[in-house]
Residue frames as a rotation matrix with the C-alpha (Angstrom) as fourth column:
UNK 1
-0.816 -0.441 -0.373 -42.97
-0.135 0.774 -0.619 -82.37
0.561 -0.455 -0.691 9.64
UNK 2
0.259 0.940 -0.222 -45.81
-0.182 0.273 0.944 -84.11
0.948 -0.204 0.242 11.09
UNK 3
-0.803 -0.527 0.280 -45.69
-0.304 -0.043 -0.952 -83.73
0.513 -0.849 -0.126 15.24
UNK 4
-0.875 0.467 -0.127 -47.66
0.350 0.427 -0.834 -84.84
-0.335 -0.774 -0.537 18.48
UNK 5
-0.694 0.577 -0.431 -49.97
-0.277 -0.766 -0.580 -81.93
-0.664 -0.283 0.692 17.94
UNK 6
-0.388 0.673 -0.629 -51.65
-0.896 -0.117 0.428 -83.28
0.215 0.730 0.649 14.41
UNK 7
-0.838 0.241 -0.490 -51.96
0.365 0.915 -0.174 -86.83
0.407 -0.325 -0.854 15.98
UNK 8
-0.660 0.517 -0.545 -53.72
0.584 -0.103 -0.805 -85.39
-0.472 -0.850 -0.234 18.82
UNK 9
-0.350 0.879 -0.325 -56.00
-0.616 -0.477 -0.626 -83.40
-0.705 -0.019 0.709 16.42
UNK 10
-0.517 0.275 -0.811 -56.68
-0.522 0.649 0.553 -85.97
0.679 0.709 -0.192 14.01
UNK 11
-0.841 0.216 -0.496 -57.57
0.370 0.899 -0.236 -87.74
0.395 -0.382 -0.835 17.18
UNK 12
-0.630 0.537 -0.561 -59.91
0.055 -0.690 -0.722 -84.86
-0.775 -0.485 0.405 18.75
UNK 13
-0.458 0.608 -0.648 -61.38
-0.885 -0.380 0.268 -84.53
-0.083 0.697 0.712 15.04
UNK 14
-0.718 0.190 -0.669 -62.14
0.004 0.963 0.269 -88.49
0.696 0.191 -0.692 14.90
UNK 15
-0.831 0.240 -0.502 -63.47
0.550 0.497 -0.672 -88.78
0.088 -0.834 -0.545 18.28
UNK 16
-0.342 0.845 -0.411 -66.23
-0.325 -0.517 -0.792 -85.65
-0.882 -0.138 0.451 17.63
UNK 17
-0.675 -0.016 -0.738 -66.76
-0.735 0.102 0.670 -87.41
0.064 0.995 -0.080 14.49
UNK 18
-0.700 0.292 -0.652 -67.90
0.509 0.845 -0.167 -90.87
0.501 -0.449 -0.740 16.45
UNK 19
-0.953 0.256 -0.160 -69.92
0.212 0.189 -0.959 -88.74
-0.215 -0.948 -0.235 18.57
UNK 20
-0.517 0.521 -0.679 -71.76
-0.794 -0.588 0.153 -87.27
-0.319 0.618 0.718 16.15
UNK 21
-0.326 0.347 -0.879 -72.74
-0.487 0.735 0.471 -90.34
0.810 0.582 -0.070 14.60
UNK 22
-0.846 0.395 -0.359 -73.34
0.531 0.690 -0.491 -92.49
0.054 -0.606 -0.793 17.97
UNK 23
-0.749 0.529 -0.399 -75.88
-0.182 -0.743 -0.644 -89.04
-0.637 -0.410 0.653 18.79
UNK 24
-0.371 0.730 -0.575 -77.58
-0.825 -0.543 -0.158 -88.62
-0.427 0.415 0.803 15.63
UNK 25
-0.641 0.109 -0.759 -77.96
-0.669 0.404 0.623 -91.98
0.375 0.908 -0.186 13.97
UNK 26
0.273 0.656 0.703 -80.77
-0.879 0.468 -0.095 -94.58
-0.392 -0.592 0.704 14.70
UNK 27
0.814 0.225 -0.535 -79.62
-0.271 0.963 -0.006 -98.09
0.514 0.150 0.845 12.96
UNK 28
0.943 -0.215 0.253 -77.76
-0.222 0.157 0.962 -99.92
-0.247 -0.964 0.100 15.29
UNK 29
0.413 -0.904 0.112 -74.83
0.890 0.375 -0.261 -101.29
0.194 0.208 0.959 12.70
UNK 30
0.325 -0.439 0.837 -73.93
0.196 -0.835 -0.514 -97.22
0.925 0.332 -0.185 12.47
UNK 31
0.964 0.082 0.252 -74.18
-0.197 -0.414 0.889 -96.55
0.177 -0.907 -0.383 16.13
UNK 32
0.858 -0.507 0.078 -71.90
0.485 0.852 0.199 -99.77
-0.167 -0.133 0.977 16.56
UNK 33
0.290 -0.921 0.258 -69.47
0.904 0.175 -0.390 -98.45
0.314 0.347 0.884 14.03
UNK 34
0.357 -0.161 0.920 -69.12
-0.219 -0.972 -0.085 -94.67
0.908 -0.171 -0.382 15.66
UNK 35
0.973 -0.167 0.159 -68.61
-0.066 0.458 0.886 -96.45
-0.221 -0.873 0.435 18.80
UNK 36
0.583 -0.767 0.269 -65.55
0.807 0.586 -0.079 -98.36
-0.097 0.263 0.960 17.54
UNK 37
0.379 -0.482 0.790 -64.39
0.234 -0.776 -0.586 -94.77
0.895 0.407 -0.181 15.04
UNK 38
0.851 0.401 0.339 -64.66
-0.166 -0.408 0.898 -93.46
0.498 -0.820 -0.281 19.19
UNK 39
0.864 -0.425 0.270 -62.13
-0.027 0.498 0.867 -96.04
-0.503 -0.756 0.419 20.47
UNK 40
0.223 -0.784 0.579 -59.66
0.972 0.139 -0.187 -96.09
0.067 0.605 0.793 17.61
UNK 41
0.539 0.005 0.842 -59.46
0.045 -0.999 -0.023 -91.82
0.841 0.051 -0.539 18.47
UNK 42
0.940 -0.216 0.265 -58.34
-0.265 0.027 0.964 -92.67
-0.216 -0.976 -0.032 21.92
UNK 43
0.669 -0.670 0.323 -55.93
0.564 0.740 0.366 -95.13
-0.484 -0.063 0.873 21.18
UNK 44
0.388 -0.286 0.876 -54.49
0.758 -0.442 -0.480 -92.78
0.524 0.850 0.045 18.74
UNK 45
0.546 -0.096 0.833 -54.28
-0.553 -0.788 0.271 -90.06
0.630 -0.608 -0.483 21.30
UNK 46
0.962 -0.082 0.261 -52.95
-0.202 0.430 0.880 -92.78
-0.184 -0.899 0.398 23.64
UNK 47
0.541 -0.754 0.372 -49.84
0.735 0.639 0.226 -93.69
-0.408 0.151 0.900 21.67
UNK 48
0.449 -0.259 0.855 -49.11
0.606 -0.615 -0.505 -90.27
0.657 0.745 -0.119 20.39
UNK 49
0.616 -0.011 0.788 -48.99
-0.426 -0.846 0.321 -88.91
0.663 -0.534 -0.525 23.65
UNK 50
0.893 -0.440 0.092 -46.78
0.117 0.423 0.898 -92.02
-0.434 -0.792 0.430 25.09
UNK 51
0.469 -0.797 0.380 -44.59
0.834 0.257 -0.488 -91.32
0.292 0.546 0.785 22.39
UNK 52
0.302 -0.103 0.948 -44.52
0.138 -0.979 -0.150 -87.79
0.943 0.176 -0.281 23.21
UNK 53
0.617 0.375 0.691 -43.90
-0.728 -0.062 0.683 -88.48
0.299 -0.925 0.235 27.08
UNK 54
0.178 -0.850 -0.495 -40.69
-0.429 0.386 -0.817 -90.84
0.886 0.358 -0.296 27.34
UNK 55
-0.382 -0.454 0.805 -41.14
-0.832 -0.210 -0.514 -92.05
0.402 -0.866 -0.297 31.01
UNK 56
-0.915 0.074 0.396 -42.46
-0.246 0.676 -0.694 -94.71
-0.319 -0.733 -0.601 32.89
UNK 57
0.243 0.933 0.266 -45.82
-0.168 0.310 -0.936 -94.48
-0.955 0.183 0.232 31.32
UNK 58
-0.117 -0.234 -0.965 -44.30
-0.931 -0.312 0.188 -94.91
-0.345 0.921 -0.181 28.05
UNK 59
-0.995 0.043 0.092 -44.76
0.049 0.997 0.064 -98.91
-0.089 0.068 -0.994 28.01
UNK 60
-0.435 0.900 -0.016 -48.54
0.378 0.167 -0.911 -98.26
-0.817 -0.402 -0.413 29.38
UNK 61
0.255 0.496 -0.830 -49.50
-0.594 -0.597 -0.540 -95.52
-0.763 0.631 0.142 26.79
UNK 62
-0.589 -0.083 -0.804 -48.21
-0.701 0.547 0.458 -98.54
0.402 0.833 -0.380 23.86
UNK 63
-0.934 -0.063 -0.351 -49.79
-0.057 0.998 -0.029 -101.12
0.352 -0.008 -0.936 25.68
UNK 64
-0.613 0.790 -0.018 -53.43
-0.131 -0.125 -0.983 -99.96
-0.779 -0.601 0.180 26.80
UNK 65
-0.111 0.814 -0.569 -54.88
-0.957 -0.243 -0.160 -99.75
-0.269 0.527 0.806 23.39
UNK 66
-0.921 -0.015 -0.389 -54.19
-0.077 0.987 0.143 -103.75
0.382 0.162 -0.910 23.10
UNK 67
-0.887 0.449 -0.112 -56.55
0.239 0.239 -0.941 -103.66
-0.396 -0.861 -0.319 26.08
UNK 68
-0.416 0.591 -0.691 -58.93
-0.520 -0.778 -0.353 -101.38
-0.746 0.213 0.631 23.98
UNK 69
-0.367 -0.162 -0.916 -59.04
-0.930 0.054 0.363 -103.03
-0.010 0.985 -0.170 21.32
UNK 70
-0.949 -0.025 -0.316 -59.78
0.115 0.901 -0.418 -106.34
0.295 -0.433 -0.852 23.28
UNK 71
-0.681 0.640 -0.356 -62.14
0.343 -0.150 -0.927 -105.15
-0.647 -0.753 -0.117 25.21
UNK 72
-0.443 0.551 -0.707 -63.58
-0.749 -0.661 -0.045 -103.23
-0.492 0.510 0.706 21.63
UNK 73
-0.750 -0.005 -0.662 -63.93
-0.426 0.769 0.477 -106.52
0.506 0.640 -0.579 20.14
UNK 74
-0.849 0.476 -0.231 -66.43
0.476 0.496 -0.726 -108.08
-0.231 -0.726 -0.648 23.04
UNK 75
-0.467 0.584 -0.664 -68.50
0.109 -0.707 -0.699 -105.13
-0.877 -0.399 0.267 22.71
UNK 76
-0.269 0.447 -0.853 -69.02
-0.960 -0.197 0.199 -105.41
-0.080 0.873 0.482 19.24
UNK 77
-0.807 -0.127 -0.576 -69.54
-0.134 0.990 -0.031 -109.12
0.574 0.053 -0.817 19.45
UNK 78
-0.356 0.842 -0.406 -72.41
0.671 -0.073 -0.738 -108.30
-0.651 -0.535 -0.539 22.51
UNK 79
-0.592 0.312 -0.743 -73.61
-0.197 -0.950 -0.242 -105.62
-0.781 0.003 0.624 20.20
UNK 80
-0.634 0.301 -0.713 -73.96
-0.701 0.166 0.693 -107.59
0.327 0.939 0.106 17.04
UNK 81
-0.902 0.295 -0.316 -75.75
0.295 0.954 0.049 -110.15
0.316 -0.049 -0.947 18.99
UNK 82
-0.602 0.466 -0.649 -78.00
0.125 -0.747 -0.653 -107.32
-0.789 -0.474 0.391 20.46
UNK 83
-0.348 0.267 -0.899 -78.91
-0.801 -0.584 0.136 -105.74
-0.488 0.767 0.417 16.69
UNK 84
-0.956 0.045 -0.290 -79.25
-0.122 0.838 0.532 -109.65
0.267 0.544 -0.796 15.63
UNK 85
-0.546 0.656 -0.520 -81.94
0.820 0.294 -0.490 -110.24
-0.169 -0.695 -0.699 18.42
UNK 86
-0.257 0.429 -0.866 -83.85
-0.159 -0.903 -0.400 -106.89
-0.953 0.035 0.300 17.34
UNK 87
-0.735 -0.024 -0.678 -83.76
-0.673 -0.099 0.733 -107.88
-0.084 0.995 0.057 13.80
UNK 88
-0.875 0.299 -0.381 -85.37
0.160 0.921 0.355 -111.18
0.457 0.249 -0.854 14.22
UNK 89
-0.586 0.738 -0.335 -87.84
0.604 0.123 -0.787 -109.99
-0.540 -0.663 -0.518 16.50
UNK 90
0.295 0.349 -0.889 -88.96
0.065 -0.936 -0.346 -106.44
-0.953 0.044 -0.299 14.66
UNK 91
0.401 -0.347 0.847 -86.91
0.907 0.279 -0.315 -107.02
-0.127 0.895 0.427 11.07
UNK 92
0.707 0.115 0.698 -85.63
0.143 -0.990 0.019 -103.96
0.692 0.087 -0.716 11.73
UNK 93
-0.164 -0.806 -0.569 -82.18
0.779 0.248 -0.576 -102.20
0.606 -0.538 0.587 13.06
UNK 94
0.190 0.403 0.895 -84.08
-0.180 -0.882 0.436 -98.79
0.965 -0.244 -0.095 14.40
UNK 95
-0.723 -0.400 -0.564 -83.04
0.520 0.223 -0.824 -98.62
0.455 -0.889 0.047 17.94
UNK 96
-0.528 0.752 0.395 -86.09
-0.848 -0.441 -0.293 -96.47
-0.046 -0.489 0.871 18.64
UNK 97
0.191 0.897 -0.398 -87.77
-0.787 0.382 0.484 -99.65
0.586 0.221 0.779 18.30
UNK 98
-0.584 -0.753 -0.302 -85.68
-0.211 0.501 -0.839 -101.36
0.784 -0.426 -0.452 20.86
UNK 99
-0.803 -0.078 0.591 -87.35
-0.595 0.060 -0.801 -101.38
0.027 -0.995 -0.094 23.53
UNK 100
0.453 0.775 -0.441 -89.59
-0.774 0.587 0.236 -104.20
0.442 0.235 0.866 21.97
UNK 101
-0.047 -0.656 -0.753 -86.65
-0.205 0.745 -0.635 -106.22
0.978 0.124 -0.170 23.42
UNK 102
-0.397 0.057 0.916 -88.03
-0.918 -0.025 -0.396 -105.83
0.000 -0.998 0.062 27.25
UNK 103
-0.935 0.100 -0.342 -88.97
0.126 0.991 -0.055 -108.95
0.333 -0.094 -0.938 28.65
């Protein structure tokens, strides 16, 4: 039977998974998508643990990752416009090469 406890590592193993990749990786689509891998670990952890937790926060812990998820969407939407604006300038998604983007 599958309980709180493998959610919550599945979510702990995702979320050092994302970090790993935001840390080590230099093109920006990869960064982008560890980012996201990052937020979808939470949310996981968030809804496993309202399920586990039957009280008053039990509405909040279903209803924050909407928020996440909202709020993940912008960020990738300011990011891709970021990695766009680097390409065109540099043809290139290297983020070590970012800081051609200073004004």
């Amino acid at each position: 039977m599958i309980g709180v406890v493998h959610y919550v590592i599945l979510s702990a193993l995702l979320f050092v998974i994302g970090l790993y990749g935001a840390m080590t990786r230099k093109n920006g689509i990869s960064v982008l998508m560890s980012v996201e891998l990052m937020f979808n670990a939470a949310n996981i952890n968030f809804v496993a643990l309202s399920y586990r937790f039957r009280d008053v926060a039990f509405l909040a812990g279903q209803a924050f990752p909407l928020f996440v998820i909202a709020i993940a969407a912008a960020e990738v939407t300011v990011g891709l416009a970021i990695v766009l604006s680097l390409y065109r300038s540099s043809n290139t998604v290297n983020l070590d090469e970012a800081n051609q983007l200073r004004g």
